[in-house]
N, C-alpha and C positions, 0 to 999 in steps of 0.2 A: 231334250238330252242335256243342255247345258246346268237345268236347274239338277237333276239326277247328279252331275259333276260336283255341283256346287254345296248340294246336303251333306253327298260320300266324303269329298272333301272334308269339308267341316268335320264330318263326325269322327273321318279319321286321325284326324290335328286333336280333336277332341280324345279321342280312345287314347293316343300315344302319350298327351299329354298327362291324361288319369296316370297309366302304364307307370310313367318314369317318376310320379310323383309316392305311388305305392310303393316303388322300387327301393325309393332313396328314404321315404321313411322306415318303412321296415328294417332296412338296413340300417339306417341313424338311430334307431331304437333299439338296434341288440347293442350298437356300440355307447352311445352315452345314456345318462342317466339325468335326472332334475330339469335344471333351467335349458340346458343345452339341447334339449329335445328341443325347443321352439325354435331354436336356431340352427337345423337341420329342416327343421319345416318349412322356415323359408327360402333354406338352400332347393329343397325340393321342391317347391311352388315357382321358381325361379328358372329351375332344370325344365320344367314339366312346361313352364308357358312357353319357352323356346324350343323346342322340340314341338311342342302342336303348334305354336304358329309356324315353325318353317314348313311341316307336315302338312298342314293347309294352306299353306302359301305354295306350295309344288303342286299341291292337285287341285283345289279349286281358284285358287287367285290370290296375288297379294289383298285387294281389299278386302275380300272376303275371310282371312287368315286375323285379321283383328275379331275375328268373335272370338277366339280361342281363350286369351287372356280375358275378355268379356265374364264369358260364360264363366272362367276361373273363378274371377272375381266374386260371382254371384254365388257360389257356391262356398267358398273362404268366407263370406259374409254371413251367410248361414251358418258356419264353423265355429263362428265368431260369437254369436250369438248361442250358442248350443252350450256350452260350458265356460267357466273364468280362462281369460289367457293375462299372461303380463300385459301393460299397459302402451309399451312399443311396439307388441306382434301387430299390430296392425295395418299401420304406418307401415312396419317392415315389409309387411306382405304386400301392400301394394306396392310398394317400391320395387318389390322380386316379378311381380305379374307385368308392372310396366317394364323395368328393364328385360327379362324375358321375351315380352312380346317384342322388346326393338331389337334385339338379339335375335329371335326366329324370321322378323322382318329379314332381317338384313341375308342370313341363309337362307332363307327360301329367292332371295336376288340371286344369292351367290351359286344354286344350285338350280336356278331357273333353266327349263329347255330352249334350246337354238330355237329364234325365227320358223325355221322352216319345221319344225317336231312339233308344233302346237296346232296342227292342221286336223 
């Protein structure tokens, strides 16, 4: 049962995180144009690791809520490689996927359940 916790989790941290990273580009693409798309990208790679790390940090575990930025990561990599980006998105993006992920760290502490509700 705990592993069944522990994938659902994940994969929820995972979905919400996709969720709000769709959200905000779509939205950052009707509103600006050119270079400033990139720097919505990594507003939303940023929104998107914190929100699935806290989302797996509530249902399956803080340690387990680190794959969330993980798995970002690997994916932004492949991103990366798929077509030209400026020469900073990079850099930037990990820096949005680590701070995100300590950002969701710290929510999922902050919205963790009482002692006794983890039974």
């Amino acid at each position: 049962m705990m592993l069944l916790k522990w994938v659902l989790g994940i994969l929820a941290g995972f979905l919400a995180a996709g969720l709000v990273i769709a959200v905000t580009e779509a939205v950052g693409h009707a509103l600006v144009q050119g270079y400033a798309v990139f720097g919505i990208a990594i507003i939303a790679y940023g929104l998107g690791a914190a929100v699935g790390t806290a989302v797996a940090g509530r249902l399956a575990g803080r340690r387990s809520s680190t794959l969330v930025p993980i798995l970002l990561g690997a994916l932004a990599t492949i991103n990366l490689w798929s077509f030209a980006h400026p020469w900073w998105f990079a850099m930037a993006c990990a820096g949005a996927l680590a701070l995100g992920g300590l950002v969701g760290d710290a929510l999922s502490r902050q919205f963790a359940p009482a002692r006794n509700e983890e039974a």
